[in-house]
Residue, then its C-alpha position, 0 to 999 in steps of 0.5 A: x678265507x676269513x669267516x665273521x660269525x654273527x649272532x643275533x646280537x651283533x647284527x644289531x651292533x653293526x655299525x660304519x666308519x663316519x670318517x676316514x681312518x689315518x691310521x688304517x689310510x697310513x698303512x694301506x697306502x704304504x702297502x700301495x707303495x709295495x706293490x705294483x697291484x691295482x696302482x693304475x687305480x692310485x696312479x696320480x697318487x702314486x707319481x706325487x708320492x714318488x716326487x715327494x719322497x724319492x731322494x729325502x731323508x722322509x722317503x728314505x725313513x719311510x723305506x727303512x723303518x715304516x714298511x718294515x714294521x707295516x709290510x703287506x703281509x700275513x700279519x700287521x701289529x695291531x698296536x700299530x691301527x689301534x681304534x682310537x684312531x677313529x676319533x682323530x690322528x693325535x687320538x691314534x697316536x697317542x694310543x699307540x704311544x701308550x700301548x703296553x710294552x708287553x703287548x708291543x714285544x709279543x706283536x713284534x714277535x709275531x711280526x718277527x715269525x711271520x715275515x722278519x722283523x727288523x732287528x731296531x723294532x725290538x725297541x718299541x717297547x720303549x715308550x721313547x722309541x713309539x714316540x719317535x715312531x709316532x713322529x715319522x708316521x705323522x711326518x708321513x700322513x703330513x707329506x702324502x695324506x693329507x694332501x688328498x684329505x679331500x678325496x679320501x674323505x668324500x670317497x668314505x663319505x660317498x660310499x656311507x651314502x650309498x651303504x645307508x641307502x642299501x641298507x634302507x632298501x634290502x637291511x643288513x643282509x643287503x647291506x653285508x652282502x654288498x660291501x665289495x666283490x671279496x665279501x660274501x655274506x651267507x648268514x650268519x657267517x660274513x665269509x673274506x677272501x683274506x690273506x690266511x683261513x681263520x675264523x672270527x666269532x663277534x659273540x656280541x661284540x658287534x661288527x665295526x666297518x672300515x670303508x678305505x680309500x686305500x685298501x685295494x681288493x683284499x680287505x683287512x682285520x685284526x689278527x688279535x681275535x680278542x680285541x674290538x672286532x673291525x674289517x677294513x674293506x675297499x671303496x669299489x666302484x668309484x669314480x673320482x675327479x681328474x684332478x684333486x682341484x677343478x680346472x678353468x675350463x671345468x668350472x665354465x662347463x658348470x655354468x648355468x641353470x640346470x647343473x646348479x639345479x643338478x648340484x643341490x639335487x645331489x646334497x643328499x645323493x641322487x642316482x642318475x634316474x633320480x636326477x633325471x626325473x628331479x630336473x625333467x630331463x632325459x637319463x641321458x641328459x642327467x648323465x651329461x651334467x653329472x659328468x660335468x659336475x664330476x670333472x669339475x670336482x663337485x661330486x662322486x659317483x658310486x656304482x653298485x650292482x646297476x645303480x650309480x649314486x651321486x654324491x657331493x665332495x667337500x668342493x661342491x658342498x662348499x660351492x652350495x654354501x656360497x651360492x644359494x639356491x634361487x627362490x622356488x627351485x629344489x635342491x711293486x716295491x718301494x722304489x723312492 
């Protein structure tokens, strides 16, 4: 277990990803390819994926060389996911490109005790050696990342919704208490089911959240205690489009009044009770067209506890932009 003990100080310094993390995304989805665990969540990831790396020289450095020194283990280097990745992939590469060579040493150490490091990282101290690394990880994000940008962006940005609103109705009590199943919060201590038992003290420093599309079950910190403070935790709840595009067929379900109406009701997230009073229909009505509109792949849904939030994708921001509302109406192992 990991416990978080807050201050007074750090529940005001509490603060959420406004974006999608690369680096962190990287390395949890390589940790999706390690493991059969929760892959029925990932699962249309997971056969792209596949197809895209199985047999190429990507797949096969991917194999040797990024799960290596990313395992799902204990320890991860931190230099690996550092917070400058938070503004921008190139931000978070070239941090890791100018991390210390003796900070690179001590953590491939570290890797090397926890669960064997290969015997090339060593060369990570070389400033040209995290350069070339640098360059597979892009590779890596340009291949299977970046193809579901999208997705991955409007599950982070529901899920900042609908945190923005718990925190609005119950505060950060509310708001630590409801981050995932695995987290538990009993102030002042936020208490994670984590992969060793360990204690993190803020001492003021305050608290970064790190929704991810990614991370499954288990959320994830920073070995190093000295270093900015962040957890890494599970979008939950989450129901996501069949398809990262919408079909035909779904987009002529989409057609007609009340689901456009519905459609400009959700730009700033609605729950399903909102919806239905918002459009004078019946809560069951409401679930109807937000079935729709979610197989179309216009909007999200979030559940928490007993409510489900309905928030748009980029798609369906990007459809509102093009038509306006009308006048008077409201809006296992890594086997590739």
């Amino acid at each position: 277990m990991l416990r978080v003990h807050f201050t007074p100080q750090d529940l005001a310094r509490v603060r959420m990803a406004s974006a999608p993390d690369p680096l962190w995304e990287i390395t949890c989805s390589l940790h999706r390819l390690q493991t059969s665990r929760g892959r029925w969540a990932f699962a249309e990831w997971y056969r792209e994926t596949r197809a895209v790396l199985t047999g190429t020289p990507l797949g096969d450095a991917v194999r040797r060389l990024l799960v290596p020194v990313l395992p799902r283990a204990p320890y991860l280097p931190d230099f690996l996911t550092p917070p400058e990745a938070a503004d921008g992939l190139d931000a978070g590469f070239t941090a890791i490109v100018d991390t210390p060579p003796d900070r690179v040493a001590q953590e491939i150490r570290m890797l090397d005790e926890c669960s064997g490091a290969p015997a090339w990282a060593a060369r990570l101290v070389e400033r040209g050696a995290r350069e070339e690394l640098v360059k597979l990880l892009r590779a890596y994000h340009g291949a299977v990342i970046a193809p579901h940008h999208d997705r991955i962006r409007a599950s982070i940005e529901g899920e900042r919704t609908l945190c923005a609103r718990e925190t609005l109705d119950t505060g950060i009590d509310g708001l630590l208490g409801g981050l995932s199943p695995t987290i538990r919060w009993h102030a002042p201590v936020l208490e994670v089911d984590y992969v060793v038992d360990r204690d993190l003290y803020l001492n003021g420093r305050g608290l970064r959240l790190v929704p991810s599309y990614f991370c499954w079950h288990a959320p994830i910190s920073l070995a190093d205690g000295t270093l900015q403070p962040v957890l890494i935790y599970p979008v939950h709840g989450t129901r996501y489009p069949g398809s990262d595009r919408p079909t035909e067929r779904s987009l002529a379900a989409l057609l007609g009044r009340t689901r456009a109406a519905a459609l400009r009701s959700l730009v700033l997230g609605a729950t399903t009770s909102e919806l239905a009073r918002t459009l004078g229909v019946s809560p069951a009505t409401a679930t109807h067209h937000t079935t729709v509109l979610r197989d179309a792949g216009l909007i999200i849904s979030n559940r928490r506890h007993n409510t489900v939030l309905h928030t748009l994708t980029p798609l369906g921001a990007a459809m509102l932009r093009r038509t306006p509302a009308e006048p008077g109406r409201s809006m296992a192992t890594v086997d590739f």
